[in-house]
N, C-alpha and C positions, 0 to 999 in steps of 0.2 A: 459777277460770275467769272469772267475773265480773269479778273485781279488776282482770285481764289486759285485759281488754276495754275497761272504764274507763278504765284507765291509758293505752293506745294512742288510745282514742277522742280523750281528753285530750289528747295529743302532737299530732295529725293535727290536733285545732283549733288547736291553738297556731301548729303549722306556717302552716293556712291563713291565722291571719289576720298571719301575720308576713311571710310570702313572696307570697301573692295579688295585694298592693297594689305591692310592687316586682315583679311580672311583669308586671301592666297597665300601669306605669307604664313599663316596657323596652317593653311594644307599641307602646304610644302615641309613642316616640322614635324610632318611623320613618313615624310621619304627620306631615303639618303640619295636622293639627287644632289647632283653636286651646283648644278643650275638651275635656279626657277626660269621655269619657262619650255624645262625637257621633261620627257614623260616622266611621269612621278613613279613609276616602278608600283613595286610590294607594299603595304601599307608596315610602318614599324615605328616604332620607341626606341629605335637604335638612336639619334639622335639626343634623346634626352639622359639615355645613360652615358654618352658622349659627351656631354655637357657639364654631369657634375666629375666628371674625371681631369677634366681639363682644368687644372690648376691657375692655367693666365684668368679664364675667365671668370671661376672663381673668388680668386684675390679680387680681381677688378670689381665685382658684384659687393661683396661681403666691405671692401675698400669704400664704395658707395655708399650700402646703405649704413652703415657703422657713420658715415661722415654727416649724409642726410639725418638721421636721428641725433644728433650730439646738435650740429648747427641749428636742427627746428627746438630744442628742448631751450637753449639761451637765447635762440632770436626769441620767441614765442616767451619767454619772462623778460627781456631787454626791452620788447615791443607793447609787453601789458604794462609793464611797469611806467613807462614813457609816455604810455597813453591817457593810464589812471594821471600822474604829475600834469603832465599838459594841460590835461580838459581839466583840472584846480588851479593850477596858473594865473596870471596876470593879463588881460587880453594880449597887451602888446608881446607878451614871452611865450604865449601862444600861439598867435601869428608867426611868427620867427623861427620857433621850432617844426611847426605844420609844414613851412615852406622849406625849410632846410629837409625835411622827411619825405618832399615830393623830388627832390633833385635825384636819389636814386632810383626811383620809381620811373620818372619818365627820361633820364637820360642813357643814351645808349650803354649797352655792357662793355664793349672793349672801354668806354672812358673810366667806366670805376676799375677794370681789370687792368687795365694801364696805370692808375691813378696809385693803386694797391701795391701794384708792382715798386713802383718809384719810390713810396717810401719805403720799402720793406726793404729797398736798396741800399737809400741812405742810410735808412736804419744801422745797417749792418755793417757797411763802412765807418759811421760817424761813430757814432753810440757802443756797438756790441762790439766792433771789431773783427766780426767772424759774418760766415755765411748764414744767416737767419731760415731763408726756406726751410719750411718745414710741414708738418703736421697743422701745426698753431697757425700758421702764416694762411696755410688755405683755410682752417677753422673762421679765422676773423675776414677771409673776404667772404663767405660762404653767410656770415653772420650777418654783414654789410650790403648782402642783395637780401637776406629775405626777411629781417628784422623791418624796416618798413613799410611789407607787406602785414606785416600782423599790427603793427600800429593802425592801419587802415582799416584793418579785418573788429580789431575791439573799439576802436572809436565810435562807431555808430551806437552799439550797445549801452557807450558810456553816455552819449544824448539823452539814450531812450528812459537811460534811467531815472525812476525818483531821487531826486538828491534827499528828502526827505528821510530814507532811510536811514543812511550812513549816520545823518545827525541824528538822528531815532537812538541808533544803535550807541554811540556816543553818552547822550544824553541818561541812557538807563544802563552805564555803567563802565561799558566796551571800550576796552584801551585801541587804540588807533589801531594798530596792528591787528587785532584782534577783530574789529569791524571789518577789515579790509577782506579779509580773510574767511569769516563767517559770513558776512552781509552781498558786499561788492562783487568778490569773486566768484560765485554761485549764477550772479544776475549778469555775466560777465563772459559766461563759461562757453556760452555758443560762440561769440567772436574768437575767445580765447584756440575755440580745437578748430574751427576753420582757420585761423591763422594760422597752426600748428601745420593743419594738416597741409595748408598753402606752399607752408617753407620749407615739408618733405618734398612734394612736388618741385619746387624750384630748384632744391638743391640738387635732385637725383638730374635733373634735365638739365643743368646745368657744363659748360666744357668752355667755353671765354677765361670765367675767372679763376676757375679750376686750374687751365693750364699756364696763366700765368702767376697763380701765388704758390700753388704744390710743390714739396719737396719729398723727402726721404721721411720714411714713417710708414705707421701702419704695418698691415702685413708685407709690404715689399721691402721690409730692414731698411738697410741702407740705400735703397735704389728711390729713385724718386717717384712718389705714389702714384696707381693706377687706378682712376674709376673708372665705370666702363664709357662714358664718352672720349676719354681721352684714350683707353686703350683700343679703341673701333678706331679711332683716327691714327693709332700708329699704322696700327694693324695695314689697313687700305692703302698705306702709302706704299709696302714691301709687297704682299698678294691680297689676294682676294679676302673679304670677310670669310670667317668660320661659318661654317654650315650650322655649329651647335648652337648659333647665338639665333636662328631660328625657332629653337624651342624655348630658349631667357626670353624673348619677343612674347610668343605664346604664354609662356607662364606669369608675366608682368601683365599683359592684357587683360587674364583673367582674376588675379589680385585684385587688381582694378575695377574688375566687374563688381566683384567682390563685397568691395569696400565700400564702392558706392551702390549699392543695394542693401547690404546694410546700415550706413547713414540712411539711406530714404528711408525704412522701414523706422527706424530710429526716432526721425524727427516725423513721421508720420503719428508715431506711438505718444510723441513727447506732446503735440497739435492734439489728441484724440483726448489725453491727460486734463490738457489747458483747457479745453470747451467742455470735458464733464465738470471740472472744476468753478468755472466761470457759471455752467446752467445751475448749481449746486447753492452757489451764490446768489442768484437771483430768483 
């Protein structure tokens, strides 16, 4: 009974102090206070017309998720692909590659962000002759944090699978391609969009490798690109955060909500599919 107690106690603080501060923080995005923490005034959407008016914040947003969608679409085929080759591999060229795959995973980010840096230096010194930074430059270290996680994300799928099939499919006609494709990738497909959806997430949260591989690109021309973590960090060094970025707070929260209530209802639908199928069967 105690244990029970603890345990829930535990949960309920956890809760508050994770969700407290993004609920005051969704209040306060319908004042024009200019301080959380001072009376919130008139209740208003001044705020969120303020927001999409504001051009910095804008670029930096649109800069983001333009960046996150392109990096999850090649991590997310770099990562199945990698995954599908490995787990047919050779034991020992499996070992080798699994372990080369976990060095990004658990080692800290400034060391790939540093690492990324160095040679994009040399690179450009030795080889190109010019200043490399660019678009591309942050594309591939973006590619290089979360392309490991989707390897992770489709590897267990590829366990659980029948090998059976593939050769099935093989067998009664199916050129390799054409298996992979019709057979594998289907049975594949749940790691495949949580991986996906893993390396949207890591890349939007992202601001380490961001600020050291970014260059000029994007919507900021010639200026050197702004996502919004690395524009929140300019921003606090000169004055205070924008008031508007309390409503991109609010309006990413609830995306979020969003999306995962839809996946739940989704893989709830897909489970309720599986066991008619499965009682149908028996």
């Amino acid at each position: 009974m105690v244990r029970k107690i603890l345990a829930k106690t535990y949960i309920f603080l956890i809760l508050i102090l994770m969700y407290v501060p993004i609920l005051v923080l969704i209040a306060y995005s319908f004042s024009a206070t200019q301080q959380i923490g001072q009376p919130m005034g008139s209740f208003t959407f001044k705020l969120y017309g303020d927001l999409f008016k504001n051009k910095d914040i804008m670029y930096a947003l649109l800069n983001t998720i333009i960046l996150a969608v392109i990096s999850a679409f090649v991590s997310t085929f770099l990562g199945t692909i990698g995954a599908v080759g490995t787990f047919y591999a050779k034991k020992r060229t499996r070992a080798v590659i699994e372990n080369i795959n976990q060095i990004p995973v658990v080692n800290a980010e400034i060391v790939i962000a540093l690492s990324l840096c160095f040679v994009f230096v040399i690179m450009g010194q030795f080889i190109f002759r010019a200043h490399i930074f660019s678009f591309w430059t942050l594309l591939i270290g973006h590619v290089v944090l979360c392309a490991p996680f989707v390897y992770l994300n489709v590897k267990p799928k590829l366990q659980q699978l029948d090998p059976a099939l593939y050769e099935a499919a093989l067998d009664l006609g199916a050129s390799p391609n054409l298996a992979l494709r019709r057979v594998m990738v289907p049975q594949l497909m749940p790691g495949i969009v949580s991986g996906f959806m893993l390396s949207i997430s890591l890349s939007l949260d992202d601001f380490i490798v961001t600020a050291f591989t970014r260059g000029p690109g994007l919507l900021n021309g010639n200026e050197s690109i702004q996502t919004l973590s690395t524009f929140i960090q300019g921003v606090i060094k000169k004055k205070a955060i924008p008031i508007e970025l309390r409503a991109l707070t609010t309006l990413i929260f609830i995306a979020v909500i969003i999306v995962a209530v839809l996946v739940t209802f989704y893989n709830a639908k897909q489970n309720h599919r599986f066991k008619k199928r499965k009682g149908r069967e028996y």
